[in-house]
PAMITOR-89490 format. One record per residue (C-alpha): residue in one letter; residue number from 0; y, z, x. Coordinates in steps of 0.25 Angstrom, whole numbers. Layout:
N
- a,NUM,Y,Z,X;
...
***
This chain:
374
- x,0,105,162,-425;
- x,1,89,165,-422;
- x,2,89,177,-410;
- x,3,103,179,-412;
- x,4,109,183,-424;
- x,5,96,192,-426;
- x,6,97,199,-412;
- x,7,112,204,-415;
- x,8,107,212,-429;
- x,9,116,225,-430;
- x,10,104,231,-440;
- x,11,93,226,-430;
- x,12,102,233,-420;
- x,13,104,246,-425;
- x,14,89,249,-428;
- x,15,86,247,-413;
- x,16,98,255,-410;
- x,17,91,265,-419;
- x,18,76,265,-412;
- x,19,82,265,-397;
- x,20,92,277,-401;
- x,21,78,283,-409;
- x,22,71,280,-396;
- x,23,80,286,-385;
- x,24,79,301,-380;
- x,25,85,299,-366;
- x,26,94,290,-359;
- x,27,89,277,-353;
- x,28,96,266,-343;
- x,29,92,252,-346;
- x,30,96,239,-339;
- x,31,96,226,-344;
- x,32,96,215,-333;
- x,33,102,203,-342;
- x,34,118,199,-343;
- x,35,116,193,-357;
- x,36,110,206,-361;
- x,37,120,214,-354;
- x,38,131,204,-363;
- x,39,123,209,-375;
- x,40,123,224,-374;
- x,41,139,224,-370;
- x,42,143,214,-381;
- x,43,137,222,-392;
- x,44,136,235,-385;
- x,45,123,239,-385;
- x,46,123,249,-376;
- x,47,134,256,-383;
- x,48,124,257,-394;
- x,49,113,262,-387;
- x,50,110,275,-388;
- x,51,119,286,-376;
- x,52,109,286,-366;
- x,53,104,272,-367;
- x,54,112,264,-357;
- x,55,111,251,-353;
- x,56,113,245,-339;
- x,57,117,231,-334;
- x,58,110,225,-324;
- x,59,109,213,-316;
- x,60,108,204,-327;
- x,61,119,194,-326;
- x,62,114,181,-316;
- x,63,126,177,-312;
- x,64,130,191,-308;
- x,65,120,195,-299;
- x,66,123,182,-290;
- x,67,126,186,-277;
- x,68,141,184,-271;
- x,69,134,177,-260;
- x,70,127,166,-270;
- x,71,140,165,-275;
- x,72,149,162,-264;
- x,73,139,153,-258;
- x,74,140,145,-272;
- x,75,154,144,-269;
- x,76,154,139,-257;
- x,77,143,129,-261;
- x,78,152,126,-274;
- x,79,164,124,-264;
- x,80,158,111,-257;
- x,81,164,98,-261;
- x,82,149,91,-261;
- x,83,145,101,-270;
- x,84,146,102,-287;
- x,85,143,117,-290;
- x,86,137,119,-303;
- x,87,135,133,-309;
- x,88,134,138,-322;
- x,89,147,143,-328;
- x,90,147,158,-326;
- x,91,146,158,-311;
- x,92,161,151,-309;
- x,93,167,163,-310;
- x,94,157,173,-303;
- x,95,166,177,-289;
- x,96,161,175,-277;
- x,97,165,181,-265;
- x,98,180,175,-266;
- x,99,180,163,-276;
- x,100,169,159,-289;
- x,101,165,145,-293;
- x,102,176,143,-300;
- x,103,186,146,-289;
- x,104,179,134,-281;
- x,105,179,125,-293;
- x,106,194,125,-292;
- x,107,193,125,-277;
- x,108,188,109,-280;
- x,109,174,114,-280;
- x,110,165,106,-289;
- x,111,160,118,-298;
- x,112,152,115,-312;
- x,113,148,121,-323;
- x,114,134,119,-329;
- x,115,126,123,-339;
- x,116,110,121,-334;
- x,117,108,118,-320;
- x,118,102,104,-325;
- x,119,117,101,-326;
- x,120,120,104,-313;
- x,121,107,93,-309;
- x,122,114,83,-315;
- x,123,127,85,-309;
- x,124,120,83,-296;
- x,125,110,71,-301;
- x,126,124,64,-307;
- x,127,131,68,-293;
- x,128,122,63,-281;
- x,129,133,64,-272;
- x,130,139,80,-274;
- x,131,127,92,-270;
- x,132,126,100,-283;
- x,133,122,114,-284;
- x,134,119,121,-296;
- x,135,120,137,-295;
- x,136,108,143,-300;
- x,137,108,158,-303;
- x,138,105,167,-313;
- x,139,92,176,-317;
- x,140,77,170,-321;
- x,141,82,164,-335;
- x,142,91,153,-327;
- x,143,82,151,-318;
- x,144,71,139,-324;
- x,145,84,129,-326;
- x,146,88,132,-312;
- x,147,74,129,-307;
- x,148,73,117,-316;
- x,149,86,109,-311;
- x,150,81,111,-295;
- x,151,67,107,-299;
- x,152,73,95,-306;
- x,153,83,93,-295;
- x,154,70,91,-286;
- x,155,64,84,-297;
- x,156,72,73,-298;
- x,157,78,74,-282;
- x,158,93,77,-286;
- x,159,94,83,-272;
- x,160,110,85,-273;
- x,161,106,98,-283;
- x,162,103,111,-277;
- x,163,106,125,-284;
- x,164,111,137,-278;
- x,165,101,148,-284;
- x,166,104,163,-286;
- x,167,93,168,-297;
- x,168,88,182,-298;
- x,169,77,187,-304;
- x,170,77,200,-313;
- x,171,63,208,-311;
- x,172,69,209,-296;
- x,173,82,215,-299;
- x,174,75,225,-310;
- x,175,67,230,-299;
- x,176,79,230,-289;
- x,177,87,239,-300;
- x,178,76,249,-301;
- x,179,74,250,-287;
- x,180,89,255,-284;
- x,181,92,268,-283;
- x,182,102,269,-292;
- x,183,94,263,-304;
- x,184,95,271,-317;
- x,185,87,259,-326;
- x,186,77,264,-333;
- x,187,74,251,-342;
- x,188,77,235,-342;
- x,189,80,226,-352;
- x,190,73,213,-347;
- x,191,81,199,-347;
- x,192,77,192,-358;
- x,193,79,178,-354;
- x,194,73,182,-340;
- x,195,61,186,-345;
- x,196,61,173,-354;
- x,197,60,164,-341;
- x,198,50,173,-333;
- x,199,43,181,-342;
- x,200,39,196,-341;
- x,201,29,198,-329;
- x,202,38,204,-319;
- x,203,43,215,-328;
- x,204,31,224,-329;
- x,205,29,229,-315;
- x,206,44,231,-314;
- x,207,44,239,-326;
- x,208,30,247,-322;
- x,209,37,247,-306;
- x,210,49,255,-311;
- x,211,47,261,-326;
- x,212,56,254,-333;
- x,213,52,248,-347;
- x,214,59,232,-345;
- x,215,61,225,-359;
- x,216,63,211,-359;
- x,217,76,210,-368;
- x,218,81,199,-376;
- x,219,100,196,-377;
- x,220,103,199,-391;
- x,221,108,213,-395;
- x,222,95,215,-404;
- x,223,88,211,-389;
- x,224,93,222,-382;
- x,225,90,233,-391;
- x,226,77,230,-392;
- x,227,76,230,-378;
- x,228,83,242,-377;
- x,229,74,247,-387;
- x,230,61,245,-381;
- x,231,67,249,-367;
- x,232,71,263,-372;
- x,233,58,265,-382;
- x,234,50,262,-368;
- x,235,59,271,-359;
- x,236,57,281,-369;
- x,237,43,281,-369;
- x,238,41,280,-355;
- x,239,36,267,-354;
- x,240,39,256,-342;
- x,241,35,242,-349;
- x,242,41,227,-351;
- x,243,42,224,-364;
- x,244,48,210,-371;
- x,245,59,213,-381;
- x,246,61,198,-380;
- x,247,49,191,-384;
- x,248,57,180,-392;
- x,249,62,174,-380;
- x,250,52,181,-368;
- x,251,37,178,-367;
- x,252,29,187,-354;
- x,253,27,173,-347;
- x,254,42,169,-349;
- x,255,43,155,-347;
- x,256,32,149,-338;
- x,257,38,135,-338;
- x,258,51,143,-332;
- x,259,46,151,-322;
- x,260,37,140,-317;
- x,261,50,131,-315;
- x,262,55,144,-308;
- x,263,43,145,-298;
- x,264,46,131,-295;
- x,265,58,131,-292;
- x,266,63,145,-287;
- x,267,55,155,-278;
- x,268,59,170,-277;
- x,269,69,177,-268;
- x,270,77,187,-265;
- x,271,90,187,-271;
- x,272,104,194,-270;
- x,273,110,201,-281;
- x,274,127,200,-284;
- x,275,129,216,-283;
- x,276,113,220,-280;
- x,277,109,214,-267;
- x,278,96,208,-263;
- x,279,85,210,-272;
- x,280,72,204,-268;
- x,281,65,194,-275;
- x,282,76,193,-285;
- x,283,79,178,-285;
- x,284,75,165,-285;
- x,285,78,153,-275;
- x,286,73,138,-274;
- x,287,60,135,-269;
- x,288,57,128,-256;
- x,289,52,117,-264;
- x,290,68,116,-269;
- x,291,75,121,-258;
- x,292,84,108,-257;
- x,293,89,110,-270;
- x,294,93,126,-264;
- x,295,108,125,-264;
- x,296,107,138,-254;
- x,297,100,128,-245;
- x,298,108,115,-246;
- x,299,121,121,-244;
- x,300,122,131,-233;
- x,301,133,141,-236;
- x,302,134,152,-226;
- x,303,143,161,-221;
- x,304,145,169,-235;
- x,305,152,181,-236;
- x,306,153,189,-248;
- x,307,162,200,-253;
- x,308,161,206,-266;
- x,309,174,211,-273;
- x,310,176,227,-268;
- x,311,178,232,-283;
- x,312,167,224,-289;
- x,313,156,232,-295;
- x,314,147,222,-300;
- x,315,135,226,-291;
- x,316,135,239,-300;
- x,317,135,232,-312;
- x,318,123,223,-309;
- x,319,115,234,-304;
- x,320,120,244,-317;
- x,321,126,253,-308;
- x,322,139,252,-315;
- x,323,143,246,-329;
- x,324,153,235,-328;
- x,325,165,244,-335;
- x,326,163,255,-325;
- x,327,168,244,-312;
- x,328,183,249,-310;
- x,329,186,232,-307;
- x,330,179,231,-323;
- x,331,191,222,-331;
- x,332,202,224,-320;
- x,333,200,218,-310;
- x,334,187,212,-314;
- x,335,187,204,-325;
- x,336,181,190,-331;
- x,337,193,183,-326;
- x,338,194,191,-313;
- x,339,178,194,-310;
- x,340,173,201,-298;
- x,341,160,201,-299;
- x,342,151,192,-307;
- x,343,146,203,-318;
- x,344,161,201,-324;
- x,345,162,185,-325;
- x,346,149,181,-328;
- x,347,144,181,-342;
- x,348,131,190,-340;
- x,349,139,200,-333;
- x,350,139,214,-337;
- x,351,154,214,-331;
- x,352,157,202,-340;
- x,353,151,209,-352;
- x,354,159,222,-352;
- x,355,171,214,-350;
- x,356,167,204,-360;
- x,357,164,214,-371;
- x,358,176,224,-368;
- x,359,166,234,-363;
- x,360,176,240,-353;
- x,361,174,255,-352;
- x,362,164,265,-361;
- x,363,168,271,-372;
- x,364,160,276,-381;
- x,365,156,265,-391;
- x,366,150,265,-406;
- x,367,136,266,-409;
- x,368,136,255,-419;
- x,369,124,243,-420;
- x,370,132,236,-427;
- x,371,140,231,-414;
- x,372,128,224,-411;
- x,373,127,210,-416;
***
């Protein structure tokens, strides 16, 4: 298969392995801000084959982890009306709230449903005149556009019983919020891919120039992050603070101008809370004024919501890449996929559900063979 089977070469593999370990005089911290990539290093454990020194930190990559547990207990409680039909993509059923998910409330008699494109959920509310139908949009820049596309088609048409719950982030925020702690040891980002597909590169550089940290825009594929890797170190190594595109089959500089149009549209910036981080300005994205009464926040006033995260949870420390998800004393005891307590373990970008999902349950030293790539 094109872009697949050729990204997963165990020879192509090895001779990047080669240059980065030719390349690399000191240790380096790189962070890459992508659950799918995340998925990829610990499924073929890539960064067991790196080279000691080179070590590779999660970040807050995974969209449906980084919702806050209030947007979450106030889609519950929204989900929970008996005039409303609920419509979310599959992985958030699971994600806790503060004492019950999405799927607890479907058995309550809730009328929760699984969609696949937020279009589906606008024809649930165009076939069902009578029910208020609320679709719960989150996620980074790359879901955005179809997100934008149902409310603008929801005005469009005047299917006024739809409205969507919105929780997106945006990643240039977070990167300068993760530079900006104290506690930051990144030296080096591995850029989304499909982020920079949707919005281009244009708010890279200055972050990059701000804090001296080369960012290259990285591709899923094992092949992918190599290269980014590659390019990340080689820069590092010299010196150098630049944005570079390791993706150019999928990313162009402009990204995608009929996207980002729909999203200017539609969306306007604000400031948005992070599950485990906390406020982080001009992070996320909300409905214009000129859609507001599609704005689910607005239509259905839910106050009084009082959240508690689970004591022994740790995945705050996760998101930030504070702490790896094996090093969590809850990690596949009492925190598992069947028993989560925190998002990063059930959802499938999470880097909790990754080191579950591949057996990566402590550290022991592991083989320096290419040939586990692919």
């Amino acid at each position: 298969m094109k872009y697949l089977e050729e990204f997963q070469n165990p020879e192509l593999a090895s001779g990047l392995l080669a240059d980065i370990r030719a390349t690399v005089t000191r240790p380096w911290a790189l962070m890459e801000v992508c659950g799918g990539q995340t998925h990829t290093i610990i499924r073929h454990a890539i960064d067991q084959l790196l080279p000691d020194g080179v070590e590779l930190i999660h970040g807050p990559g995974c969209p449906v982890c980084v919702t806050p547990l209030e947007m979450i207990d106030r889609a519950l409680a929204i989900a929970a009306r008996p005039d409303v039909v609920f419509c979310s993509f599959g992985d958030m059923l699971r994600v806790p709230g503060t004492d019950r998910d999405l799927f607890r409330v479907r058995g309550e008699g809730g009328d929760v449903r699984v969609v696949y494109s937020p279009l589906d959920a606008l024809r649930i509310a165009r076939d069902n005149p009578d029910r208020e139908v609320v679709f719960f949009g989150i996620g980074f820049e790359t879901t955005a556009p179809p997100n934008a596309m149902a409310v603008h088609q929801a005005r469009k048409l005047g299917i006024r019983n739809f409205s969507m719950l919105v929780s997106h982030v945006r990643v240039p925020p977070a990167i300068e919020a993760i530079m900006a702690s104290p506690d930051c040891r990144v030296q080096g980002f591995l850029a989304a891919g499909h982020v920079c597909s949707v919005m281009g590169t244009a708010e890279y550089p200055a972050l990059a120039e701000r804090h001296e940290v080369p960012i290259v825009v990285t591709g899923f594929e094992p092949l992918d992050i190599l290269e980014g890797i590659r390019r990340t170190v080689r820069q590092l190594e010299r010196g150098e603070h630049a944005v570079e595109n390791a993706y150019a089959r999928a990313v162009r500089p402009e990204g995608n101008p009929a996207a980002r149009a729909m999203l200017e549209d539609v969306f306007e910036v604000t400031d948005r809370a992070w599950r485990g981080i906390g406020v982080i300005p001009q992070s996320g994205w909300r409905l214009s004024e000129r859609y507001r009464d599609h704005d689910a926040e607005h239509r259905f006033d839910v106050t009084g919501i009082t959240t508690r995260e689970p004591a022994q949870c740790r995945s705050g420390e996760v998101l930030q890449g504070l702490l790896k998800p094996h090093q969590c004393e809850a990690f596949g005891t009492t925190c598992t996929p069947r028993t989560p307590l925190g998002a990063t373990m059930v959802s499938s970008e999470g880097a909790c559900a990754a080191y579950y999902l591949y057996r990566r349950l402590s550290t022991p030293p592991a083989p320096k063979e290419a040939s586990r790539v692919g």
